[in-house]
C-alpha positions as YAML, in Angstrom:
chain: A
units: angstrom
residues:
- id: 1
  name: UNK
  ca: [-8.11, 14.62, -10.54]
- id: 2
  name: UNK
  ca: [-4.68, 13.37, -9.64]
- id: 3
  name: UNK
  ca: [-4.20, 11.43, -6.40]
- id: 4
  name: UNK
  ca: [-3.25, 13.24, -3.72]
- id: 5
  name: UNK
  ca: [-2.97, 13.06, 0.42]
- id: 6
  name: UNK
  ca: [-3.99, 15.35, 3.34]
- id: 7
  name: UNK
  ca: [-2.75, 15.83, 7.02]
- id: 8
  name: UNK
  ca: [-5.05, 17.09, 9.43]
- id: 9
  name: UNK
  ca: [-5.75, 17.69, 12.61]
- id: 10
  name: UNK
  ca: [-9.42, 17.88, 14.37]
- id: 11
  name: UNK
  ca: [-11.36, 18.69, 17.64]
- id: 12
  name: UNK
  ca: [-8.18, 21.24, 18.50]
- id: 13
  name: UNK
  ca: [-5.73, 18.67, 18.36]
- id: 14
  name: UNK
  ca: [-7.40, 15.69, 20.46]
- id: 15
  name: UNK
  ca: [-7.57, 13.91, 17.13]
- id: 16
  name: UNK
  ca: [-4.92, 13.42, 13.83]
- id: 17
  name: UNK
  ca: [-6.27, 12.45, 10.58]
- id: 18
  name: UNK
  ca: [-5.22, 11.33, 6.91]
- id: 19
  name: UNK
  ca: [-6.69, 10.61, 4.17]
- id: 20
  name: UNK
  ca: [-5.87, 9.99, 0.36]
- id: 21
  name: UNK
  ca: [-7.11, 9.47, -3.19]
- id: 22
  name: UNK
  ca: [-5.19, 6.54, -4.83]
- id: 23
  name: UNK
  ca: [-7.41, 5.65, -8.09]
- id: 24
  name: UNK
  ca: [-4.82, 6.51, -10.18]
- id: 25
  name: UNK
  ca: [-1.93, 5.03, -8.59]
- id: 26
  name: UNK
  ca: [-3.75, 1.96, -7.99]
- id: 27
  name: UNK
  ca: [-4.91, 1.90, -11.50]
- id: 28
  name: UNK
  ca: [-0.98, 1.64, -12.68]
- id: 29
  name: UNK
  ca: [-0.78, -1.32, -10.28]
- id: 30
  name: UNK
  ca: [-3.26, -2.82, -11.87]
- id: 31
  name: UNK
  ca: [-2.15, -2.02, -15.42]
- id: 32
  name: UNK
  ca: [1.32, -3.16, -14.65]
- id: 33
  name: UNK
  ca: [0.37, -6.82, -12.88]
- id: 34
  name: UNK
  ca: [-2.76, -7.27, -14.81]
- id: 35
  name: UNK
  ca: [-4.84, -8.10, -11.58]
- id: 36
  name: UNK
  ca: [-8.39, -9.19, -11.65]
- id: 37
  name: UNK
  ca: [-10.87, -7.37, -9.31]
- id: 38
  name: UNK
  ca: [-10.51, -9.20, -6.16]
- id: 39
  name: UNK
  ca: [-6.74, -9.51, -5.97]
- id: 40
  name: UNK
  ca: [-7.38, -5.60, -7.70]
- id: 41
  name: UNK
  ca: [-9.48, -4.67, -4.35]
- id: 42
  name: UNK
  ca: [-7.22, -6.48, -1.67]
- id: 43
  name: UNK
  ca: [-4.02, -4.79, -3.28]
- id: 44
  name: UNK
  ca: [-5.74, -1.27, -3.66]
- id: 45
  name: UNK
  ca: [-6.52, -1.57, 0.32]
- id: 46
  name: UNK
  ca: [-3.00, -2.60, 1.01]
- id: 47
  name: UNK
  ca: [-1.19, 0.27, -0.89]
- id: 48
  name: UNK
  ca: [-3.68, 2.94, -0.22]
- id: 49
  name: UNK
  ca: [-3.47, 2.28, 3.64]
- id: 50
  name: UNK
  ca: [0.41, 1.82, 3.02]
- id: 51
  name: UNK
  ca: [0.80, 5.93, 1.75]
- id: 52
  name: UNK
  ca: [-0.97, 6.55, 4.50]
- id: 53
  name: UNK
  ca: [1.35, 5.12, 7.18]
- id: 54
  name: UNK
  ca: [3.97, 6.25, 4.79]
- id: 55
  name: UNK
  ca: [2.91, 9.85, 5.01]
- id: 56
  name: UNK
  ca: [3.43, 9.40, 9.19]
- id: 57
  name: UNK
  ca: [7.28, 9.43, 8.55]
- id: 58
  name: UNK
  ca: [9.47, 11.34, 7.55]
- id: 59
  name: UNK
  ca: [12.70, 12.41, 5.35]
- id: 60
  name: UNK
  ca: [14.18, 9.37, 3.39]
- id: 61
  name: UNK
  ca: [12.78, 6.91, 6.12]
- id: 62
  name: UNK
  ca: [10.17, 4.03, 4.35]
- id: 63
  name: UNK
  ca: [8.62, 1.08, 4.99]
- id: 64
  name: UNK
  ca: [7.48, -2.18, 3.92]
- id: 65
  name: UNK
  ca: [4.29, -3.98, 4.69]
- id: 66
  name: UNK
  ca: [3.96, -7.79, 4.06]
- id: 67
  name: UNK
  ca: [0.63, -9.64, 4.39]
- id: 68
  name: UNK
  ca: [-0.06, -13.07, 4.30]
- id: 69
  name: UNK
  ca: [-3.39, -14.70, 5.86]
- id: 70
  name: UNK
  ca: [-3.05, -18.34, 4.37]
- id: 71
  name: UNK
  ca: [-4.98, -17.26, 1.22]
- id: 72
  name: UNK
  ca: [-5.16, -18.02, -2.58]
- id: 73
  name: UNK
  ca: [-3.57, -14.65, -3.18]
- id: 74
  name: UNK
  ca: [-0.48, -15.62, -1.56]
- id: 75
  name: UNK
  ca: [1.78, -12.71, -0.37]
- id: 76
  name: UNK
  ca: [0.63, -8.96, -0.73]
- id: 77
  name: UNK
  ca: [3.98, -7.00, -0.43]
- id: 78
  name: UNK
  ca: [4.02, -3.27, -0.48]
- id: 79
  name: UNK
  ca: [6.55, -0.57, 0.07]
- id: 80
  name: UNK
  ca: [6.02, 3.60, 0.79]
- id: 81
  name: UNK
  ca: [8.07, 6.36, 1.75]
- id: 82
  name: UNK
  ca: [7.23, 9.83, 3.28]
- id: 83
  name: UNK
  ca: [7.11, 11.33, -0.08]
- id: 84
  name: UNK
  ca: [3.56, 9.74, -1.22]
- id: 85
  name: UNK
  ca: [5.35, 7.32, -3.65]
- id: 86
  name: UNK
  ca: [4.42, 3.51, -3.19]
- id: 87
  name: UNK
  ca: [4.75, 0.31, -5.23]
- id: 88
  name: UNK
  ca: [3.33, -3.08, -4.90]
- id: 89
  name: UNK
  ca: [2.18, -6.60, -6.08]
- id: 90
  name: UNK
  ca: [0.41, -9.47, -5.05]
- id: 91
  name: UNK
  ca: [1.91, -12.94, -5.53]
- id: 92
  name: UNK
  ca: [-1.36, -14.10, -7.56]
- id: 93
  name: UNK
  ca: [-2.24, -11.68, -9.14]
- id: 94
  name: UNK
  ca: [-4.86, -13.50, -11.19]
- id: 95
  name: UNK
  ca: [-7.32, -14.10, -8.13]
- id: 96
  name: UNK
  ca: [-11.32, -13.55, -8.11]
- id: 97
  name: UNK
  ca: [-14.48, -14.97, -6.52]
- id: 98
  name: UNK
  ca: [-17.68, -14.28, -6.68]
- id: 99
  name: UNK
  ca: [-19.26, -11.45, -4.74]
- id: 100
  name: UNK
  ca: [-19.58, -12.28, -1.09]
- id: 101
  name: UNK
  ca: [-22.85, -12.31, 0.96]
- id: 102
  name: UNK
  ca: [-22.65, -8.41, 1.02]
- id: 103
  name: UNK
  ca: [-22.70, -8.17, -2.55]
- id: 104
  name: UNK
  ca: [-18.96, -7.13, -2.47]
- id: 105
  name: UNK
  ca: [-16.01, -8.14, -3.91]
- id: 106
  name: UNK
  ca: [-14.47, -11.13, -1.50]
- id: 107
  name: UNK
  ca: [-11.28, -9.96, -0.42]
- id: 108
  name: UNK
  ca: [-11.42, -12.03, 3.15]
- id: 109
  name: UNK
  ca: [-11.95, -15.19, 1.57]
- id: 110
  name: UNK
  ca: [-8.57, -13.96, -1.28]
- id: 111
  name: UNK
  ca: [-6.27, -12.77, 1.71]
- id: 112
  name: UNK
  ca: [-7.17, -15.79, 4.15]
- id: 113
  name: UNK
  ca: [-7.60, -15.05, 8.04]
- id: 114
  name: UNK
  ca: [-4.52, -17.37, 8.84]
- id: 115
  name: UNK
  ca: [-1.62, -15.72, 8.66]
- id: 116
  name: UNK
  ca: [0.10, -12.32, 9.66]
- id: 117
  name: UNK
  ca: [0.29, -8.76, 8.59]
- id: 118
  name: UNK
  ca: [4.12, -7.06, 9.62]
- id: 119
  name: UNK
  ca: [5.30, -3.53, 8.86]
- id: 120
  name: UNK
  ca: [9.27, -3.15, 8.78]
- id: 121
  name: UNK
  ca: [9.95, 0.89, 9.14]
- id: 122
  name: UNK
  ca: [13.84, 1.60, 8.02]
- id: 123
  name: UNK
  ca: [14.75, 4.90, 9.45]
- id: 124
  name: UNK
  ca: [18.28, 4.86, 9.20]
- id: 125
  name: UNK
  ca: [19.63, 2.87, 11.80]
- id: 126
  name: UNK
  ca: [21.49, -0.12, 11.21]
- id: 127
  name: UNK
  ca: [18.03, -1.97, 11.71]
- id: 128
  name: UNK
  ca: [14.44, -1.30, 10.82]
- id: 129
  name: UNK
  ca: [11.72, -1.35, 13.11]
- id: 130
  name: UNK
  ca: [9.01, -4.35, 12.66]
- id: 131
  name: UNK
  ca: [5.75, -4.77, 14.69]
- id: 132
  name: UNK
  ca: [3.82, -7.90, 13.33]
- id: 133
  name: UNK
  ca: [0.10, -8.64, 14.22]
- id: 134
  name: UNK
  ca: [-2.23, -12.00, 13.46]
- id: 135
  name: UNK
  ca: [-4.37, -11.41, 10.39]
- id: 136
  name: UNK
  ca: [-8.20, -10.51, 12.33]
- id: 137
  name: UNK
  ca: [-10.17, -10.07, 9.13]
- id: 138
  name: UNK
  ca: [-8.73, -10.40, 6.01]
- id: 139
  name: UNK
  ca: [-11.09, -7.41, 4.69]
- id: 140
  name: UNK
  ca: [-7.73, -5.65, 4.95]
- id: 141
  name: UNK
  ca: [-8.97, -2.10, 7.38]
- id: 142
  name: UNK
  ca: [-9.92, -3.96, 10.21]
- id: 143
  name: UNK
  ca: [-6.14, -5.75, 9.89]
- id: 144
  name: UNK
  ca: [-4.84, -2.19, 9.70]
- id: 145
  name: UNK
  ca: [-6.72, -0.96, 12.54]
- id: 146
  name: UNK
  ca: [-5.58, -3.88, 14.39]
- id: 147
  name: UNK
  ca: [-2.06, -3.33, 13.38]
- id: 148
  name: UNK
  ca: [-1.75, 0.34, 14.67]
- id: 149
  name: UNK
  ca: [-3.69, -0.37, 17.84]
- id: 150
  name: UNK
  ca: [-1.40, -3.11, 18.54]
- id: 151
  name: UNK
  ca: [2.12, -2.25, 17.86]
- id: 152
  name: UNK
  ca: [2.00, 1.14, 17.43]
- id: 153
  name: UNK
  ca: [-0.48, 1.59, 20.78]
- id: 154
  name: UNK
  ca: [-2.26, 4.42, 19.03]
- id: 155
  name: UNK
  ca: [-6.35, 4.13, 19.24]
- id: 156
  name: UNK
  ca: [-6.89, 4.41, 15.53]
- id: 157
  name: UNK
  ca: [-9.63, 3.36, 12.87]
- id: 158
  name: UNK
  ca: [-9.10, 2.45, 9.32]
- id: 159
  name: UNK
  ca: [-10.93, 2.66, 5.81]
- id: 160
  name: UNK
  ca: [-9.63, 1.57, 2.90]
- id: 161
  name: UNK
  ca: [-11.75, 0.78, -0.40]
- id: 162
  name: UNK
  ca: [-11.51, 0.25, -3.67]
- id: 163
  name: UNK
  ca: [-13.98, -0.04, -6.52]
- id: 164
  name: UNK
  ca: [-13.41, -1.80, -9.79]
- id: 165
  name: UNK
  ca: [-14.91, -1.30, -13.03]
- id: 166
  name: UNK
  ca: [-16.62, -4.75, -15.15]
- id: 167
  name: UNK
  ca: [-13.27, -4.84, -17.63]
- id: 168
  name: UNK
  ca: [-11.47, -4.90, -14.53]
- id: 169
  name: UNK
  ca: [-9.83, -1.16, -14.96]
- id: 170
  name: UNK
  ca: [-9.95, 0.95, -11.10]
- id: 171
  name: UNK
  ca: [-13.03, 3.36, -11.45]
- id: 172
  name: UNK
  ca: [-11.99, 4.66, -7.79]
- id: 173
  name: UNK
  ca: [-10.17, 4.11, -4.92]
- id: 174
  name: UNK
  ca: [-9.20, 5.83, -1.30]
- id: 175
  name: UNK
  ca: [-9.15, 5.70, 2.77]
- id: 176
  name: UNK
  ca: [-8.85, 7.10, 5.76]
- id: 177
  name: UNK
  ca: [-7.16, 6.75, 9.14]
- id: 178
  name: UNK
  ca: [-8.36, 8.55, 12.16]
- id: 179
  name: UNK
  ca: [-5.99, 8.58, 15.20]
- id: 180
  name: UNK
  ca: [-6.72, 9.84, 18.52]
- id: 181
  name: UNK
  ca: [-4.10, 11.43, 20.64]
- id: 182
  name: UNK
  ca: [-3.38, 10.77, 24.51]
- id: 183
  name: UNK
  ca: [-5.87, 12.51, 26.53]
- id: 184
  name: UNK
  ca: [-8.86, 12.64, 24.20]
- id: 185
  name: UNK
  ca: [-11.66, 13.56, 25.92]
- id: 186
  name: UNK
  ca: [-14.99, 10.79, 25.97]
- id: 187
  name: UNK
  ca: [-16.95, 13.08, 24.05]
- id: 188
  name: UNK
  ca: [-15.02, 13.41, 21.51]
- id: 189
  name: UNK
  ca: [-14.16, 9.36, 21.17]
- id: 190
  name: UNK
  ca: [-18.10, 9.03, 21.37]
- id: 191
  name: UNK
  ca: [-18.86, 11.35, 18.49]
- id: 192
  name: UNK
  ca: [-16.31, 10.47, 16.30]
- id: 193
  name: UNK
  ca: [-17.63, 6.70, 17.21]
- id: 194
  name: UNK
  ca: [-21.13, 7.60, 16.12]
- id: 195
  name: UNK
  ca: [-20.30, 9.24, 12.73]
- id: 196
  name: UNK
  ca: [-18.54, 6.29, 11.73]
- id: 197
  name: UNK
  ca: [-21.29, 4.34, 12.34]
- id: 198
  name: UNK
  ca: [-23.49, 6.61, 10.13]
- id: 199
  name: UNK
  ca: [-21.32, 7.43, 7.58]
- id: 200
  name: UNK
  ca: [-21.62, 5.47, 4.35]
- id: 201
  name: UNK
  ca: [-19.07, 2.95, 3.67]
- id: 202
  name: UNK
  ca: [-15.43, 3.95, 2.57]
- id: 203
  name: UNK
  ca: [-16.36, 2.39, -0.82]
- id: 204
  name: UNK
  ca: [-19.17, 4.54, -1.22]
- id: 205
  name: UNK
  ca: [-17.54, 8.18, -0.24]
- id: 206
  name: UNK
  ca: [-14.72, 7.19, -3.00]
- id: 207
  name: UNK
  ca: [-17.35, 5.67, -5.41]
- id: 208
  name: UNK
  ca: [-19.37, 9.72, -5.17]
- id: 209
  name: UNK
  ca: [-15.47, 10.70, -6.06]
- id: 210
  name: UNK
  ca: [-15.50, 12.79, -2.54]
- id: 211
  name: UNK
  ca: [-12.01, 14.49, -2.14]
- id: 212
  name: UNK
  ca: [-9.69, 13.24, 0.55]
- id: 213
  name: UNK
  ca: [-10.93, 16.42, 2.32]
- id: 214
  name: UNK
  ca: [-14.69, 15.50, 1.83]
- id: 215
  name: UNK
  ca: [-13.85, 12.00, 3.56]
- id: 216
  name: UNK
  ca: [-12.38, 13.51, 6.39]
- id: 217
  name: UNK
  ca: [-15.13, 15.93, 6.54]
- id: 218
  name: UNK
  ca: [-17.70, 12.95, 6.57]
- id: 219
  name: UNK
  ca: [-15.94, 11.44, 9.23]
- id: 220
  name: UNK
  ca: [-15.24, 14.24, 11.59]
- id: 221
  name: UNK
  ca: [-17.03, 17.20, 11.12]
- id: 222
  name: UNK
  ca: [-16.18, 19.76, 8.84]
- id: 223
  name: UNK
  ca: [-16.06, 22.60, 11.65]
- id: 224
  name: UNK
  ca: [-13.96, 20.30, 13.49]
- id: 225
  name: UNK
  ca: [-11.57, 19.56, 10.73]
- id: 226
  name: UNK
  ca: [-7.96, 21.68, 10.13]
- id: 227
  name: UNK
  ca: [-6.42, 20.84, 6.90]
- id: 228
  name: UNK
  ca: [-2.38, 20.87, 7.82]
- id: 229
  name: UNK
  ca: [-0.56, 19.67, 4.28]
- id: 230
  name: UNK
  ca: [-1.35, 17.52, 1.21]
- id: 231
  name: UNK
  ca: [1.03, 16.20, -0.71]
- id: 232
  name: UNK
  ca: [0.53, 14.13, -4.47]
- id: 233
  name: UNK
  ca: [0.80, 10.29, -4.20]
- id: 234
  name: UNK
  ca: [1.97, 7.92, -6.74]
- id: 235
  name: UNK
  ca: [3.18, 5.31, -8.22]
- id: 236
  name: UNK
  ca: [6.86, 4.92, -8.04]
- id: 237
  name: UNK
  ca: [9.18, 2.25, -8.72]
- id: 238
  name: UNK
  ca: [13.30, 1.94, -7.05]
- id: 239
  name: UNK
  ca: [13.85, -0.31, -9.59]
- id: 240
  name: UNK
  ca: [16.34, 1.09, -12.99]
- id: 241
  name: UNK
  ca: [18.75, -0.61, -15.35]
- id: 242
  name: UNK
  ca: [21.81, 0.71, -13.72]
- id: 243
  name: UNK
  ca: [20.47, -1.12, -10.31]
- id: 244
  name: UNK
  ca: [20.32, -4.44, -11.91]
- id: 245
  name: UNK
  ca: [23.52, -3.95, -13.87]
- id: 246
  name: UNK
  ca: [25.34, -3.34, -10.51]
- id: 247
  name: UNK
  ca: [23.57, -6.12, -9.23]
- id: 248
  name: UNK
  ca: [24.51, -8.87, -11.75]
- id: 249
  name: UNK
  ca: [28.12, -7.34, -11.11]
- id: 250
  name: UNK
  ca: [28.15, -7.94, -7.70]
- id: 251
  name: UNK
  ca: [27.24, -11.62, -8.60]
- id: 252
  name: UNK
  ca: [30.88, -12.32, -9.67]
- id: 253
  name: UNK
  ca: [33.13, -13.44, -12.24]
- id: 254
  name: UNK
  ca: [32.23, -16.93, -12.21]
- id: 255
  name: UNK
  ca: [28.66, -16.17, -12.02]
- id: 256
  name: UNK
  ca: [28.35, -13.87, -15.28]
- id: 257
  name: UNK
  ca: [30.67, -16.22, -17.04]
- id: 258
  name: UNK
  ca: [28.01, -19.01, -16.41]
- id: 259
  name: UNK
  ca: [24.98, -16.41, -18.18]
- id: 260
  name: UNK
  ca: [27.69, -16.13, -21.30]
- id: 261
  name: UNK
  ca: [28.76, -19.91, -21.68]
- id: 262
  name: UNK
  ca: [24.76, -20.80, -20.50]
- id: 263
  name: UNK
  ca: [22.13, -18.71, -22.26]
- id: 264
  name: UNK
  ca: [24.65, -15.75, -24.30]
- id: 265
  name: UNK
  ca: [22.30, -13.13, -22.30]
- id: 266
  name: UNK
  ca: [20.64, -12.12, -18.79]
- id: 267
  name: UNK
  ca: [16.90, -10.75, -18.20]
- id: 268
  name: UNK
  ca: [15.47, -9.61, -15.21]
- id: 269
  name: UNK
  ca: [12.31, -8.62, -14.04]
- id: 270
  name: UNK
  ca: [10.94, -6.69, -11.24]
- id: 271
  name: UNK
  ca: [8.67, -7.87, -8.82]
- id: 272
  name: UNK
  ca: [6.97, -4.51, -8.02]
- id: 273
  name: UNK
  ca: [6.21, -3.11, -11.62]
- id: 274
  name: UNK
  ca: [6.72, -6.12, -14.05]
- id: 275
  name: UNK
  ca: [9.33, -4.42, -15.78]
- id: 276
  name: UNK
  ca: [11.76, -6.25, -17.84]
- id: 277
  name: UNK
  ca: [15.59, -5.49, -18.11]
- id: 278
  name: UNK
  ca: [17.88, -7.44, -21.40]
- id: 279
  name: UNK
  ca: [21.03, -7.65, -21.25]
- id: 280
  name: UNK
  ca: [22.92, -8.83, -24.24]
- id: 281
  name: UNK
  ca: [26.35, -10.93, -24.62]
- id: 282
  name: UNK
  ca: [28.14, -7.62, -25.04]
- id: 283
  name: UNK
  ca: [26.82, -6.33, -22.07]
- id: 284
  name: UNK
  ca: [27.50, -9.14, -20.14]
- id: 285
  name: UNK
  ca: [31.26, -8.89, -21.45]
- id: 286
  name: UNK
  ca: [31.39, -5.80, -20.27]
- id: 287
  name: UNK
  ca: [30.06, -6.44, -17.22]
- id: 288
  name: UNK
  ca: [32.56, -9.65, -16.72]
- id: 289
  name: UNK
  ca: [35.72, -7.07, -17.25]
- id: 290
  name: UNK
  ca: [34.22, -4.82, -14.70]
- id: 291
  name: UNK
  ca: [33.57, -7.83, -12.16]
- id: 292
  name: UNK
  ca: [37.63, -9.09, -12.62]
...
């Protein structure tokens, strides 16, 4: 199954809902950074709840979400777009602990509860949008929740989970957020309360390999549910040779003369998918006419 997102709408429009499948897109994250299973679990969260905000915008307009609570993991950065692509990396990626009391994998005690979790949203003006909130958690949902309730004033609940397999490969991952509208009725806000309280865990929905529409389902009521678009979500990289050539040009004369005199070639790597770029002598040459 390839990942994919839904939009939906439930209880006749009181209540907005999205959910995704990420297991393969967070398996190329993990391929690509060679993360072990905790730092695996806390990015997984972070880009799977990213697509989701992600999916809330629209056109060319993207974000980026930075999280840092103090931890071992350092810096989780992650950016999304309204097309379901999303990249991201953790600063260590090589972080794990042993299980927690809960018997899962210890993602509050990687992340760190002292720090901050902001969301810049460029939508084409000449500045983006941030909203920053304290790190509550660390677990990573309950930081999201906290996020959306705060900034974005929207009563909203989060679940993000991601399991990983002994030779530290993604056997699943996936989430939710469920939204309610201004004006939903106490009823409603009590149900939906109650199946979330008796709904197994976000881990364990995605672990059965329920679809982003079974999730939703699960958490609202399949009679209640209308499915509005889906849309595939992926992997996806800005990052190119021609970006980094243009780049190193725009360094300057000076500068590219240094890389010939000092080292007779450039490399460059990208933070968000480890990919290297070589650039040779002749290259550089070429580059150093272009730059004059």
């Amino acid at each position: 199954m390839n990942d994919y997102l839904v939009k939906a709408l439930a209880y006749d429009g009181q209540v907005r809902a999205y959910s995704a499948r990420t297991t393969e897109t967070v398996s190329e994250a993990q391929r690509r950074h060679y993360t072990w299973p905790t730092a695996s679990a806390a990015l997984g969260r972070s880009m799977t709840a990213s697509v989701m905000l992600g999916a809330m915008m629209k056109g060319e307009e993207k974000l980026t979400i930075k999280i840092n609570g103090g931890g071992p993991l350092g810096t989780i950065l992650v950016d999304a777009n309204a097309k379901g692509e999303v990249r991201g990396y953790v600063s260590n990626p090589q972080t794990h602990f042993d299980l927690n009391a809960q018997g899962k994998l210890d993602v509050r005690r990687a992340v760190g509860t002292e720090g901050t979790l902001s969301v810049s949203k460029d939508v084409g003006l000449l500045q983006p949008f941030v909203g920053q909130v304290p790190i509550v958690s660390g677990e990573l949902g309950e930081d999201f929740t906290h996020y959306i309730v705060t900034s974005e004033q929207v009563p909203s609940s989060v679940g993000v989970g991601v399991i990983v397999n002994p030779d530290n490969t993604i056997q699943a991952s996936g989430g939710f957020i469920i939204q309610l509208m201004p004006g939903t009725s106490e009823t409603i806000i009590t149900e939906i309360e109650s199946r979330l309280s008796e709904i197994p865990t976000i881990s364990n929905m995605v672990r059965q390999g329920m679809t982003p529409e079974e999730i939703l389902f699960a958490v609202l009521g399949k009679d209640n549910v209308k499915i509005l678009d889906d849309m595939p979500v992926h992997f996806q990289c800005q990052c190119s040779r021609d970006r980094i050539h243009n780049a190193i040009i725009s360094l300057g004369s000076d500068e590219i003369q240094d890389m010939i005199e000092t080292d007779g070639q450039a490399e460059a790597q990208c933070h968000f998918c480890n990919e290297n770029y070589l650039f040779t002598k002749e290259n550089l040459e070429e580059m150093l006419e272009t730059a004059k």
